[in-house]
N, C-alpha and C positions, 0 to 999 in steps of 0.2 A: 196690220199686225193685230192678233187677238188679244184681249183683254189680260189673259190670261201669261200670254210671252211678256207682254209690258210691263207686267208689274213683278216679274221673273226678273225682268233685264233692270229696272230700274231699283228694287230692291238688293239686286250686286251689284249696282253701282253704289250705292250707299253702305253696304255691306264692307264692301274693296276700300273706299274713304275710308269708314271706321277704324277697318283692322289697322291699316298703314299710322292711321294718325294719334293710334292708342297704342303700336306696341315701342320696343325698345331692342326687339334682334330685326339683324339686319334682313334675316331672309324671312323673318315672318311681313315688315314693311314689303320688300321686294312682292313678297305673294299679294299682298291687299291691292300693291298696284295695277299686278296681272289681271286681278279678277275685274279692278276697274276698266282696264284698257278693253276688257274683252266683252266687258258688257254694254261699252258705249257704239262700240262699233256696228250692231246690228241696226242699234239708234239712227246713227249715222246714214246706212246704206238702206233704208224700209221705203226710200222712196220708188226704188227699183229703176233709178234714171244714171246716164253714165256718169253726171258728173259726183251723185251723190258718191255712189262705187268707187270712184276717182278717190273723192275726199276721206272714206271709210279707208283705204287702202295707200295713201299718205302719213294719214291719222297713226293708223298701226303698225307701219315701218319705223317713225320716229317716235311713237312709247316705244316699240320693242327695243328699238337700239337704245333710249335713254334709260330704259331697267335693263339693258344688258351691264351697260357702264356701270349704276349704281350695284349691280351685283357683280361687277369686277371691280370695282374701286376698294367693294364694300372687301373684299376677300385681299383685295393685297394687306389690307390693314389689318385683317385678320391674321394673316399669314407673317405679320412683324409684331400683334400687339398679343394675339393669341384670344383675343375677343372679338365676339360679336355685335355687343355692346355701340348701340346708334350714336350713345354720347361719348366715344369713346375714342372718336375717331382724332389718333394724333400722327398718322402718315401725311406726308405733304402733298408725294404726290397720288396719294387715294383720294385727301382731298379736292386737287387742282381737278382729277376726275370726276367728283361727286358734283361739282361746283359746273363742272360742262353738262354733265346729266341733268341736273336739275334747271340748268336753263334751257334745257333741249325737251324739257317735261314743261315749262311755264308759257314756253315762248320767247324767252331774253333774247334779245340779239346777242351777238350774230346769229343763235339758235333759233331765228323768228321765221326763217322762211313759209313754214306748212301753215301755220296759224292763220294767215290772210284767203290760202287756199280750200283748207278744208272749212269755215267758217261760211267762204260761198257758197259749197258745194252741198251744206246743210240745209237743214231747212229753221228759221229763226229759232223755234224751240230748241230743237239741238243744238244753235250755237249758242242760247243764252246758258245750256246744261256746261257747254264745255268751255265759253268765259267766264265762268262762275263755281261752280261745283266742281270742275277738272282740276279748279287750280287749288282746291285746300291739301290733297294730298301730298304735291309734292312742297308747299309750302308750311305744312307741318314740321315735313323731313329738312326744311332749310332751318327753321325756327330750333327743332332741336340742335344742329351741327354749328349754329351760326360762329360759334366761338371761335370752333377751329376752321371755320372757311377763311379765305384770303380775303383782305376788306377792300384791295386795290384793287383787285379783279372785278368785285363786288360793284366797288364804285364806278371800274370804269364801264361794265355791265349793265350798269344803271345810266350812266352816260349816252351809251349810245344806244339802249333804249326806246329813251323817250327823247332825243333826235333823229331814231330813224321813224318811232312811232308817230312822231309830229310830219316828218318828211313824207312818209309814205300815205298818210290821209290826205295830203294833197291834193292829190290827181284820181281821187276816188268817185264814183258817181254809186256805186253800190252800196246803203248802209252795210251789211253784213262785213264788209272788207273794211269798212269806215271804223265800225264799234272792232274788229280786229285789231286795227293800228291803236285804236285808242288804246284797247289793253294793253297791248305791247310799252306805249308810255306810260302808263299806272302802274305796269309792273317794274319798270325803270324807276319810278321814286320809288314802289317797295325795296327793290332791294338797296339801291343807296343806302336807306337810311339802315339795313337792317344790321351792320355791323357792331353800330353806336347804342341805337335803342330799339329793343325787340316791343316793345306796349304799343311804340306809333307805327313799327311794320303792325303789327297788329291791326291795328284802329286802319291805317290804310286800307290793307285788306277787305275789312268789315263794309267802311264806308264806301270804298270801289265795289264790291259784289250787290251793295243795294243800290248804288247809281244804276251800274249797266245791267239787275234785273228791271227795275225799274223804266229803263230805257228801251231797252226788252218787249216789255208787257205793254207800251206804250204804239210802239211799232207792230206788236201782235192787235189790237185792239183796232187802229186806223189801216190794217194791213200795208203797212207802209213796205216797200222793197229799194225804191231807189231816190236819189235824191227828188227826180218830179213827182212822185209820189207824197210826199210829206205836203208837197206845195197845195194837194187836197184834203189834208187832214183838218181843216177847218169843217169842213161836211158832214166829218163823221159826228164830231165833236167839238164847238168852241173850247169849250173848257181844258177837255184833253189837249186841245192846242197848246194853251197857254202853260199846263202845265210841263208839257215836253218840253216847252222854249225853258221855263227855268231848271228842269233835267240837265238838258244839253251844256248851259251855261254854270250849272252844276259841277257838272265831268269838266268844263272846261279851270274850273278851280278860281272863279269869280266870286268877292263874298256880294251879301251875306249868307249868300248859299253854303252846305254843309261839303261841298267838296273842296271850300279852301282851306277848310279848320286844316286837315292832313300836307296838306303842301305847306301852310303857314308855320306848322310842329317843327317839319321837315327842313326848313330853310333856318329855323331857328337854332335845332339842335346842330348842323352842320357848320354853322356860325359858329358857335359855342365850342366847336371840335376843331377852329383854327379851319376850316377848310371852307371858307369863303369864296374863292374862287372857283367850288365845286360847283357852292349854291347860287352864285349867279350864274355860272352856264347851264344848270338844270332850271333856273327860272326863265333863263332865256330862250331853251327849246321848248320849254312847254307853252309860249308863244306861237309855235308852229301847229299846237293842235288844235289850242284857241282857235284858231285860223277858221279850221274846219269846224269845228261847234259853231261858229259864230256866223258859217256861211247857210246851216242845216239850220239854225237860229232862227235866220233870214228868210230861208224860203218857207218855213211853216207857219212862220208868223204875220211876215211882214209882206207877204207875195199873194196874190189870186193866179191860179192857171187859169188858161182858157178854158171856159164851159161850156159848152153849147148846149148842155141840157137847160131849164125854168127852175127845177129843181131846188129848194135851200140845202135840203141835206141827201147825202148818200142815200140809197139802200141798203143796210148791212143785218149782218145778225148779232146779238146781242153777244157783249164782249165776254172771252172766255175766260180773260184775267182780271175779273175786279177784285176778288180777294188780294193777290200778288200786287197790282197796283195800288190799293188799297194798305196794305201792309210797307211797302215801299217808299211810297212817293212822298211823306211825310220825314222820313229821315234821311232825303237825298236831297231834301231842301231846305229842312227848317233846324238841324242841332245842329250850329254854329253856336248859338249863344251858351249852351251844354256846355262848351269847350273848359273854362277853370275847374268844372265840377268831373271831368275826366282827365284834367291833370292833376287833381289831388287826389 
């Protein structure tokens, strides 16, 4: 792809974020998302191989139908409230509608099916664009409606989540499908908590898009693609090793690493809301993804493959993500103790 299309396509994608997550009528959001959907897609399919075409063409069936919904949900409310107005939304069931869009826009279960597919069929940089940067849009659009969304729905949404996202990393050998399910669980504690308190959906957010760029940049650097892969990241880079091993264990919401501070928030405030026995079965399923961090832990750290070359280190080309890991891997691992200073 020319230099030239790229920064055409990547500048509507940033474009299409913007508008959606600055405005307040329903079809001007609805339009920010079109021009996002439609500019990731080219992203998607530039490899020219079937499965990429596959994933581009999954990808854009389930935006299209997920802003079909959000521009019929948005219109029934329209058509009872007489506004357009995103905060405005007090239909039930334009809600119960908005509320299926929008997890058919994140990946929520049950809405999760494409995410693990299109994710393979990409290539790393497009899946770290589309677990990361895909998801501010339409989680702007939940941050505003949160009020009037249903919190049972919400919660059980988030339930099953991040038990199917723990479930389904299981039997994974592909990162690409691996860091999928993990979102799928990260966005299972987002929304849980988002009915109660919008600052730790927030901070969620924040602190899950620098783990898994991070994680990302990590895996673009030692070209990692499947699990035996990682088990020579030692070659490329000691250091990069070690720092992946506390990445991973990061995502998996171990302290003192900065991905417990958001799960610790999270259990806290659910407590606090009498729904304790939400926060142990969400403690309890994210046990299952631990699982899988803690096997990818394993083999990058703690493993040698067979080598038959003399060799100490790979041959590689020098890493194209040191700014991004650079920028990252600092706060994917070290502001836990930050934590009292961003509750006050």
């Amino acid at each position: 792809m020319s230099p030239t299309a790229t920064m055409v396509l990547i500048s509507s994608l940033a474009t299409g974020t913007i508008i959606t997550t600055s405005s307040h009528h329903w079809l001007l959001a609805w339009i920010g998302l079109e021009i996002n959907t439609l500019a990731i897609i080219p992203i998607i399919s530039k490899q020219h191989h079937p499965r990429s075409t596959e994933a581009a063409t999954k990808y854009f069936l389930t935006q299209a139908a997920a802003s079909a919904l959000i521009l019929f949900s948005s219109t029934i409310n329209a058509w009872d409230t007489g506004t357009w107005n995103i905060l405005s939304m007090t239909n039930q069931q334009a809600n119960i509608l908005l509320t299926a869009a929008l997890a058919m826009k994140l990946g929520l279960a049950p809405m999760h099916f494409w995410l693990p597919e299109v994710l393979q069929g990409s290539t790393m940089k497009t899946a770290l664009i589309i677990s990361t940067w895909q998801k501010l849009a339409p989680m702007a659009l939940m941050y505003l409606t949160i009020n009037n969304l249903s919190p049972t729905i919400l919660l059980m949404m988030g339930l099953l989540s991040t038990t199917i996202g723990g479930w389904g990393g299981l039997n994974q050998t592909q990162l690409r499908k691996i860091m999928a399910y993990s979102s799928i669980a990260h966005l299972g504690w987002i929304a849980a908590i988002g009915p109660m308190m919008t600052n730790i959906m927030t901070l969620n957010l924040m602190i899950y898009i620098t783990m898994t760029t991070s994680m990302f940049s990590m895996f673009l650097m030692t070209q990692s693609k499947t699990i035996q892969d990682t088990t020579m990241s030692w070659t490329s880079s000691p250091t990069a090793t070690i720092t992946m091993m506390l990445t991973l264990l990061s995502l998996g919401g171990l302290p003192p690493l900065s991905g417990f501070m958001p799960k610790w928030l999270i259990l806290e405030e659910l407590t606090t809301q009498n729904l304790a026995p939400m926060a142990t079965l969400l403690a309890i399923t994210s046990l299952l993804s631990l699982f899988f961090y803690l096997r990818l832990t394993y083999t990058t750290t703690l493993t040698l493959s067979p080598n038959p070359s003399m060799t100490n280190h790979k041959w590689r080309f020098k890493s194209k993500t040191p700014m991004l890991i650079a920028m990252t891997l600092p706060a994917s691992t070290m502001i836990l103790p930050l934590t009292p200073m961003i509750l006050l």
